[in-house]
C-alpha positions as CSV (number, residue, x, y, z in Angstrom):
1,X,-26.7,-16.3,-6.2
2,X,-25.0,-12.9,-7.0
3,X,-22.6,-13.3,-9.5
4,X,-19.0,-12.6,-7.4
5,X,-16.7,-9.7,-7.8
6,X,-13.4,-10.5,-8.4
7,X,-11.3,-8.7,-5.6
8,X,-8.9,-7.5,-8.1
9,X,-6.5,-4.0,-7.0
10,X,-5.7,-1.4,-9.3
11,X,-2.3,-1.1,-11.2
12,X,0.3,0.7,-8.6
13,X,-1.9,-0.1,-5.4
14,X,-1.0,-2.7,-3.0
15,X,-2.4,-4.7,0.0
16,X,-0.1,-5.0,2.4
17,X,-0.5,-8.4,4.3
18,X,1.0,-7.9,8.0
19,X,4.6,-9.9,7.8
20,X,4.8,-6.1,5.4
21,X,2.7,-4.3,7.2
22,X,4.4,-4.9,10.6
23,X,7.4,-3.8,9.5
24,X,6.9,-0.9,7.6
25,X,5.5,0.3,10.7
26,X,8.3,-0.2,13.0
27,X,10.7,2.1,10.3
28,X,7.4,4.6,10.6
29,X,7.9,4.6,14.9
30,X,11.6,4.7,14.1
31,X,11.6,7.6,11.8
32,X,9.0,9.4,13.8
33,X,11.4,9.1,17.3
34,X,14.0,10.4,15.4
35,X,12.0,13.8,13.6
36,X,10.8,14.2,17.5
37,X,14.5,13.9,18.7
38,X,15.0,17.0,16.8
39,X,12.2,19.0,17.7
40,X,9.8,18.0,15.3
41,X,5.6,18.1,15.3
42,X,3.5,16.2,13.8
43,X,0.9,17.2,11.1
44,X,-1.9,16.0,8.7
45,X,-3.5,17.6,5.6
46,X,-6.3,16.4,4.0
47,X,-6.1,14.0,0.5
48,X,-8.1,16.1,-1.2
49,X,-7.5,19.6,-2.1
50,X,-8.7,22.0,-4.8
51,X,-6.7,21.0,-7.6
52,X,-5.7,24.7,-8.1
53,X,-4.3,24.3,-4.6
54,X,-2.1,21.6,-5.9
55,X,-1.4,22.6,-9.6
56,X,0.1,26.0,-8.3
57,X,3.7,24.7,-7.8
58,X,4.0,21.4,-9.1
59,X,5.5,20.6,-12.7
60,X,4.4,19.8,-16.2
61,X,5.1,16.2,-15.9
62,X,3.7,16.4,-12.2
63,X,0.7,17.8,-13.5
64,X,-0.1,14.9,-15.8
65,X,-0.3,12.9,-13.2
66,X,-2.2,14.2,-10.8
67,X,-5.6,12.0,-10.3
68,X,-8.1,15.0,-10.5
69,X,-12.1,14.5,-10.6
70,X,-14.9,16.3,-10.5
71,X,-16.9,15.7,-6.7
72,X,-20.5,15.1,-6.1
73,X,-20.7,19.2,-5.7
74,X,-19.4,19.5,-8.7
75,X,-15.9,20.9,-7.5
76,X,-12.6,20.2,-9.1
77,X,-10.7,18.8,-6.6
78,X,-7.5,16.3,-6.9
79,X,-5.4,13.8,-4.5
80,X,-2.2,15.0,-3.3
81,X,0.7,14.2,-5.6
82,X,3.6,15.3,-2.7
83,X,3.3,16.5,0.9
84,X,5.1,19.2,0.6
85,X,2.4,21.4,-1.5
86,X,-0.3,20.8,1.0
87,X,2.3,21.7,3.1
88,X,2.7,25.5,1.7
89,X,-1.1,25.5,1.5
90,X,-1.2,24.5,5.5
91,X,1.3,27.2,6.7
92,X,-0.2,30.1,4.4
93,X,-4.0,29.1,6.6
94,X,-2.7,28.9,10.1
95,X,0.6,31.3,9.7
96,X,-1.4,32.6,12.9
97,X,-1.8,30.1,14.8
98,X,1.9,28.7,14.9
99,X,5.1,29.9,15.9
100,X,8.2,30.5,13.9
101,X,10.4,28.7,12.9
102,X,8.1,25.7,12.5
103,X,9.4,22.0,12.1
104,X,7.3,19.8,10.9
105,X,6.8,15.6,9.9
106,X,4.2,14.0,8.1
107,X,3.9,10.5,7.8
108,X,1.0,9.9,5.4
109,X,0.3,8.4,1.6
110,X,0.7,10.3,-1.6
111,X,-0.6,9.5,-5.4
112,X,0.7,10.2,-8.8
113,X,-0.7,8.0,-12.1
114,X,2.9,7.7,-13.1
115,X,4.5,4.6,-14.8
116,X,5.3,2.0,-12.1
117,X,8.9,0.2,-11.7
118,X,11.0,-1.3,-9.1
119,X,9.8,0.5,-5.8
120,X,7.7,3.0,-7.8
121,X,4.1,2.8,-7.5
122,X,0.6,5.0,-8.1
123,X,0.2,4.7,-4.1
124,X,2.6,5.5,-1.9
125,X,3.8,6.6,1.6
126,X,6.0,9.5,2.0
127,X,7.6,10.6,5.2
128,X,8.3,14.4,5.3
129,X,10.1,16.8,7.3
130,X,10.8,20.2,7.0
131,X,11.4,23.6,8.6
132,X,9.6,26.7,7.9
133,X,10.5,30.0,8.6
134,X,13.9,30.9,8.5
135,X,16.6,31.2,5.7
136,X,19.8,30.2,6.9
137,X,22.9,27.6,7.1
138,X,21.9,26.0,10.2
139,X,18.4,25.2,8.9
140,X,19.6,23.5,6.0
141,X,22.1,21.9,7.7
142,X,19.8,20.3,10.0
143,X,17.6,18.6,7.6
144,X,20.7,17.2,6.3
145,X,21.4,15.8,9.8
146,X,18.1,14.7,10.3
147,X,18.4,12.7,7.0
148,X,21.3,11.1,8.4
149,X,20.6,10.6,12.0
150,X,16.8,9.0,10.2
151,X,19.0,6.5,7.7
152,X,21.7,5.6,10.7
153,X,18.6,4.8,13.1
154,X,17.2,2.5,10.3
155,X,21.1,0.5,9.5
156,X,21.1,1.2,6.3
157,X,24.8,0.6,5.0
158,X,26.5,2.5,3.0
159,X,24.7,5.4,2.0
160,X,25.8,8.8,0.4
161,X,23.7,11.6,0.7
162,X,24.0,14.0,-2.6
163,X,23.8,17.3,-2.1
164,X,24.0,20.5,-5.0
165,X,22.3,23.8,-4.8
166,X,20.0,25.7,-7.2
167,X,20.7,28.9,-6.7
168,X,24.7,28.4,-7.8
169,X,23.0,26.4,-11.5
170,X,20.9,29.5,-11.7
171,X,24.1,31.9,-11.5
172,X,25.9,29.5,-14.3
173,X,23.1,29.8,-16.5
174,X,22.7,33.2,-15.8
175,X,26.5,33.6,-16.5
176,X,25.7,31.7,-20.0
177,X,22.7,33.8,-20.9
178,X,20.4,31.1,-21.0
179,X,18.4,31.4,-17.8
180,X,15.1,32.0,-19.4
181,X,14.8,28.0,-20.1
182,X,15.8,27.1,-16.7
183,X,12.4,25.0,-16.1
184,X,12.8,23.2,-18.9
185,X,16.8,23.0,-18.1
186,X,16.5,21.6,-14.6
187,X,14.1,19.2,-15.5
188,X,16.5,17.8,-18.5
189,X,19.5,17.9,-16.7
190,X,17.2,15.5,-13.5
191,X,17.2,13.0,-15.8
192,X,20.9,12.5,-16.3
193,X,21.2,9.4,-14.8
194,X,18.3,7.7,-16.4
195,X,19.1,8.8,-20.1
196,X,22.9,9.3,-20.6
197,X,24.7,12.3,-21.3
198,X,24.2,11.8,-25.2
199,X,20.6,11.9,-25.0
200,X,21.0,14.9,-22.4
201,X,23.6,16.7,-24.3
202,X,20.6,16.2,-27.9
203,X,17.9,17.7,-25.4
204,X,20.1,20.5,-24.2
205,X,21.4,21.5,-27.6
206,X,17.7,21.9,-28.9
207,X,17.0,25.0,-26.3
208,X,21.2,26.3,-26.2
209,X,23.4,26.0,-29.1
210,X,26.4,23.2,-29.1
211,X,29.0,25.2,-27.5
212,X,26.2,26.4,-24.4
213,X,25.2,22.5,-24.0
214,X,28.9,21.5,-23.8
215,X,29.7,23.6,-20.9
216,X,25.8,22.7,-19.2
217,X,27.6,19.1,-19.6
218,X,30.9,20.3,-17.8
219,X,29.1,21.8,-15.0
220,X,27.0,18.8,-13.9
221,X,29.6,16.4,-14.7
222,X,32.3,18.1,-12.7
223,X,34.3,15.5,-10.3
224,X,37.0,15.5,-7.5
225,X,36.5,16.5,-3.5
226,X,33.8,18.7,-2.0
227,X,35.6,21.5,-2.3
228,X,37.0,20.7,-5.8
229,X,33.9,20.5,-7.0
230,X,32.5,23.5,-5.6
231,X,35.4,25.4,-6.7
232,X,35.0,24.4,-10.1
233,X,30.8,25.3,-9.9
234,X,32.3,28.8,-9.0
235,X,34.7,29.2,-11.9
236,X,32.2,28.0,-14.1
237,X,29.7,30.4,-12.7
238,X,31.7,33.7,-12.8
239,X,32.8,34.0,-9.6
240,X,31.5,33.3,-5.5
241,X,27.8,33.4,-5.5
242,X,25.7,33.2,-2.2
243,X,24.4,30.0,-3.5
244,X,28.5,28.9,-2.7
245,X,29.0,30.7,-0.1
246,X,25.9,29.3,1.6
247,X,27.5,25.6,0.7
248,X,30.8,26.4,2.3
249,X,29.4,27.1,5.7
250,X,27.1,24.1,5.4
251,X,30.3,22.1,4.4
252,X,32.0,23.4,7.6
253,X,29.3,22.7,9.6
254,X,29.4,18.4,8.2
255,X,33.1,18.8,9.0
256,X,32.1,20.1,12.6
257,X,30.0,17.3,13.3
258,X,32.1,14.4,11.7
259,X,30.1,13.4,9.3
260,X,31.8,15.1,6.3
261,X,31.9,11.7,4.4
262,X,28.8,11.1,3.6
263,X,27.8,13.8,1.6
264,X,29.1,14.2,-1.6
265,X,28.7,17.4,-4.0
266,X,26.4,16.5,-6.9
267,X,26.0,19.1,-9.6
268,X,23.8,16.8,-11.7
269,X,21.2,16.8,-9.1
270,X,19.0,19.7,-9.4
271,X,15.4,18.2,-8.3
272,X,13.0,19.1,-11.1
273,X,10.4,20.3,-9.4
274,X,10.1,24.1,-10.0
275,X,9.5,25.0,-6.6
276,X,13.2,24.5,-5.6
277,X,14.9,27.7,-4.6
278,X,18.4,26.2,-3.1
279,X,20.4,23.6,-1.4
280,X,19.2,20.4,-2.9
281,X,19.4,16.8,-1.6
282,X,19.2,13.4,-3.1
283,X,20.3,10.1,-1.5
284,X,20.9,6.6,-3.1
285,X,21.8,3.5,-1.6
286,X,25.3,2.3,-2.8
287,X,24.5,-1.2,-2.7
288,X,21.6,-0.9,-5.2
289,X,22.0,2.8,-7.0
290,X,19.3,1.5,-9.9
291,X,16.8,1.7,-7.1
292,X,16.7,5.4,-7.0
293,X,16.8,7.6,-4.4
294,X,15.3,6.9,-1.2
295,X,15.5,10.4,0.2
296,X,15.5,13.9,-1.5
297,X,14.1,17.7,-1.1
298,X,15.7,21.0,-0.8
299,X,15.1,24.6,0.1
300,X,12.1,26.2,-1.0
301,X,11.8,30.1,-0.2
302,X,8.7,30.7,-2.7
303,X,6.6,28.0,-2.5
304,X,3.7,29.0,-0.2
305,X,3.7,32.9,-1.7
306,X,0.9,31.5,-4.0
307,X,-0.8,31.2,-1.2
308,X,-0.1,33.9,1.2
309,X,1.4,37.5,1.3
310,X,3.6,36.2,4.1
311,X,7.3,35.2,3.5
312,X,7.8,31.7,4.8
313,X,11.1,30.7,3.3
314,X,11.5,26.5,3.7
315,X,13.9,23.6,3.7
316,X,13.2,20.1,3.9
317,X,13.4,16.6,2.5
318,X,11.0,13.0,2.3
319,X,11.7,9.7,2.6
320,X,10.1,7.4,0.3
321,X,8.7,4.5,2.4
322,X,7.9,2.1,-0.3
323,X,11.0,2.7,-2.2
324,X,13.2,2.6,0.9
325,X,11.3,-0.7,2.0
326,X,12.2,-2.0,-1.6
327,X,15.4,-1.7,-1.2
328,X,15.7,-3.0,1.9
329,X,14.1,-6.3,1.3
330,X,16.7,-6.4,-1.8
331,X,19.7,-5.8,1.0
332,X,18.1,-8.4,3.3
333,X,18.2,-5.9,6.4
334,X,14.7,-6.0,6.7
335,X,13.1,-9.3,8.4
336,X,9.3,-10.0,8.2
337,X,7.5,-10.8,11.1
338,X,3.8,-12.1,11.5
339,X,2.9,-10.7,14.6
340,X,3.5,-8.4,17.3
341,X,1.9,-10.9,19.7
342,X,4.5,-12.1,22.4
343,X,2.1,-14.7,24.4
344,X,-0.5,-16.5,23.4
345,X,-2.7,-17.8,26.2
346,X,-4.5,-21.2,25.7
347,X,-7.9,-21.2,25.8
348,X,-8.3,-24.6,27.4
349,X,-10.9,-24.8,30.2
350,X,-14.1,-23.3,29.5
351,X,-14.8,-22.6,33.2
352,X,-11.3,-20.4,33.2
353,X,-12.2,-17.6,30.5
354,X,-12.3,-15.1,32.6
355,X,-9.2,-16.0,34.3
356,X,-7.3,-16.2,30.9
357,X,-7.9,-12.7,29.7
358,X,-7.1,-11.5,33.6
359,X,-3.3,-13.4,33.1
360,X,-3.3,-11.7,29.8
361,X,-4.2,-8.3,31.0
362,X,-1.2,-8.6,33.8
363,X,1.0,-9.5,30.9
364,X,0.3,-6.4,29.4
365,X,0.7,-4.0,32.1
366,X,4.0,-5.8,32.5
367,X,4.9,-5.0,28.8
368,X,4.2,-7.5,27.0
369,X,1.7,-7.9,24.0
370,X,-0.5,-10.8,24.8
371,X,-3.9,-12.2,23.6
372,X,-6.3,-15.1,24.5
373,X,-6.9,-17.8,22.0
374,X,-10.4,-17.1,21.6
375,X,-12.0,-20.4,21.3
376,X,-11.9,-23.4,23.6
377,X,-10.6,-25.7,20.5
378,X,-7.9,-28.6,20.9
379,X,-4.6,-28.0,21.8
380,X,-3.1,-28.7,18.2
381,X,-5.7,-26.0,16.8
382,X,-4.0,-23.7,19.2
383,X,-0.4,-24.1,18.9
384,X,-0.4,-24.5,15.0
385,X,-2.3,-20.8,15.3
386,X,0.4,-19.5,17.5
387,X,3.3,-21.1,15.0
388,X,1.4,-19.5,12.2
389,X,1.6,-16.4,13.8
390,X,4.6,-16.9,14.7
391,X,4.2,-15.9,18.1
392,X,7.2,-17.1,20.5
393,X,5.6,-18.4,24.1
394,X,2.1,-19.9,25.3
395,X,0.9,-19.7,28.5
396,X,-1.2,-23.3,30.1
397,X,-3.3,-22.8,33.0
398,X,-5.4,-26.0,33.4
399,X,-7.2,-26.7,36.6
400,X,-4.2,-27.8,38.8
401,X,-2.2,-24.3,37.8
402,X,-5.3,-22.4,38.3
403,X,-5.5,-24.0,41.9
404,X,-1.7,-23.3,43.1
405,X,-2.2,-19.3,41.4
406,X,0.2,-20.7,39.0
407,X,0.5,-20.9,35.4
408,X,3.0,-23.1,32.7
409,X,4.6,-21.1,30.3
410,X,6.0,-22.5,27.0
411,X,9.1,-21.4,24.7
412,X,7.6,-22.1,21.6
413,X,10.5,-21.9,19.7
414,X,12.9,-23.8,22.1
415,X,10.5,-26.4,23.0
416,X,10.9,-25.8,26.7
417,X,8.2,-25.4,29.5
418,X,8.4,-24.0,32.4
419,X,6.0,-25.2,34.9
420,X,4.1,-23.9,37.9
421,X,5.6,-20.6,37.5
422,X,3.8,-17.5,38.7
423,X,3.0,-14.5,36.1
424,X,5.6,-12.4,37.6
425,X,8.3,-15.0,37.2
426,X,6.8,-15.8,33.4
427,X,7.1,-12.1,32.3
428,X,11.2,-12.1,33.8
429,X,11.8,-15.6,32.1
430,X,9.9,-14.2,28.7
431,X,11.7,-10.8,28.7
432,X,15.3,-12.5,29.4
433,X,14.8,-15.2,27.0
434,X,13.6,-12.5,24.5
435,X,16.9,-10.4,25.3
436,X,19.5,-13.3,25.1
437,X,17.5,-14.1,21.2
């Protein structure tokens, strides 16, 4: 005998058995009714590209951990780190085909060889959305209200969604005279709340002198209202900038629509990728802020002009499935289930078979997800199958229902029957005893 492989999975990959599985994919259906609520298509890119496709607007640190390789032609290809890159490479090949402006999702996994943590893995699911093609307020603004209609349409308490804008840092640096390190700025100043301002203020004061890092410090750390803060950022910056000016009609906008509360001006969050042009976004979950943030992007005007002549200014943000579904377990607002299965039928009479997967196929056309056991094994076989499935109601049809065009139907977690009831009557008993639960 062949000696056995040991089914082992990589570091940062993940099975997912279906108690996970189940539920991941009813937040997938619910953040996919809600992108479509807004207008929103649908999308898919491949996971491979050329890796010059991919290295074109990613990031130093990005770039080292992209999983690149070599294919049996001999091409230098690589997996896609974000969907957001693919993205720009998409619109720049079928600018002709599609209409402007664009709104997009993509539902789909991503990979990155990074260090893995507390909802961070090497494999992962991100859910995109974005808007390509216009430059304005009310684009912006709408991501931001699909991030908050997405999280509100998931109950996830108590959330604050951060928001900053790139273009008012760039005016303060500018203002400083240090904009020619902005890169390596942003991406210090991104990791603020996992190193400390010391450490920050050590890293900043290597590229700026003491006086240059202090006031770096000042910005990002400024507190108070919305408009106190964004005030301040203006001060700071020498004056009104269309970065602010852009903020203040988003910020009247949130007011408009009442949900003014929930976003809170940021200046430490500046999103290190490079290919940020604007309003930035960042959300973290106040009941667990070590997790992370669950839900980030920004405006991006330049990203697909590597790729195409064509201006295709964008704005959008991603969800991060696997994080989000981390954190939810931790909160206890997420509840495994083992099936989707609502009826089991009992395979119980041999000469019957037929006449089981007919009651079944009536259950589904009324609604209901149903399936045959499909063996004629004991009753004890059956029902333990159905508990370990956790599937809620049986359905007996012996001889004597069969006879009468009746069937028995069983509350599996009450423990009551209901006998020589038709289907019709089953399916309003199931459905009423499912709504009352």
């Amino acid at each position: 005998m062949a000696n056995l492989i040991q089914p082992k999975v990589l570091k940062g990959f993940r099975d997912f058995l279906p108690e996970t599985e189940i539920s991941r994919k009813e937040i997938q259906q619910t953040l996919e009714d809600t992108f479509k609520s807004f207008g929103m298509v649908p999308i898919d890119t491949p996971i491979l590209e050329y890796t010059e496709v991919l290295l074109g607007k990613g990031s130093g640190e990005t770039d080292k951990q992209i999983y690149r390789f070599d294919d049996h032609g001999g091409r230098d290809v690589a997996m896609r780190f974000d969907l957001t890159v693919p993205f720009a490479r998409f619109m720049a090949a079928h600018i002709n085909e599609l209409y402007l402006p664009f709104k997009r999702y993509h539902i789909s996994k991503v990979w990155r060889g990074e260090n893995t943590q507390r909802g961070r893995y090497r494999e992962f699911t991100q859910c995109d959305f974005d808007i390509v093609g216009v430059d304005t307020p009310e684009a912006d603004f709408e991501i931001l209200s699909v991030m908050h209609a997405s999280l509100t349409a998931l109950g996830i308490p108590e959330i604050h969604m951060n928001v900053s804008h790139r273009g008012i840092f760039n005016a303060f640096l500018e203002h400083l005279g240090i904009s020619d390190d902005l890169a390596e700025i942003l991406r210090i100043v991104d990791k603020l709340a996992k190193i400390g301002e010391d450490k920050v203020m050590e890293m900043l004061t290597e590229l700026a002198d003491a006086d240059k890092a202090s006031k770096i410090l000042e910005y990002i750390s400024a507190g108070g209202s919305f408009d106190e803060i964004l005030l301040k950022l203006e001060q700071l910056s020498g004056g009104p900038s269309p970065g602010s000016e852009r903020l203040k009609t988003v910020r009247t906008m949130m007011v408009d629509c009442g949900i003014d509360d929930l976003f809170v001006l940021n200046p430490s969050i500046t999103r290190g990728l490079d290919y940020y042009t604007g309003i930035v976004y960042e959300t973290f979950l106040d009941a667990l802020p070590g997790i992370g943030s669950v839900c980030s992007g920004g405006r991006y005007n330049n990203l697909a002009s590597i790729y195409s002549k064509t201006e295709m200014p964008g704005v959008g943000s991603s969800i991060g499935l696997d994080r989000l579904m981390a954190a939810l377990e931790e909160l206890g607002t997420v509840s495994a289930k083992k099936s989707m299965t609502d009826v089991l039928i009992i395979n119980m009479d041999a000469n019957l078979k037929g006449h089981y997967f007919s009651i079944a196929s009536k259950l589904r056309s009324a609604g209901l997800n149903a399936e045959v056991f499909l063996d004629t094994k004991k009753f004890k076989n059956q029902f333990t199958f159905a508990e370990r499935k956790a599937i809620p109601f049986a359905v007996i049809c012996g001889e004597d229902e069969f006879k009468a065009g009746k069937i028995t139907l069983k509350d599996l977690n009450a423990r009551e029957n209901y006998e020589m009831i038709s289907v019709d009557e089953a399916v309003i008993k199931i459905k009423e005893i499912s709504k009352a639960g």
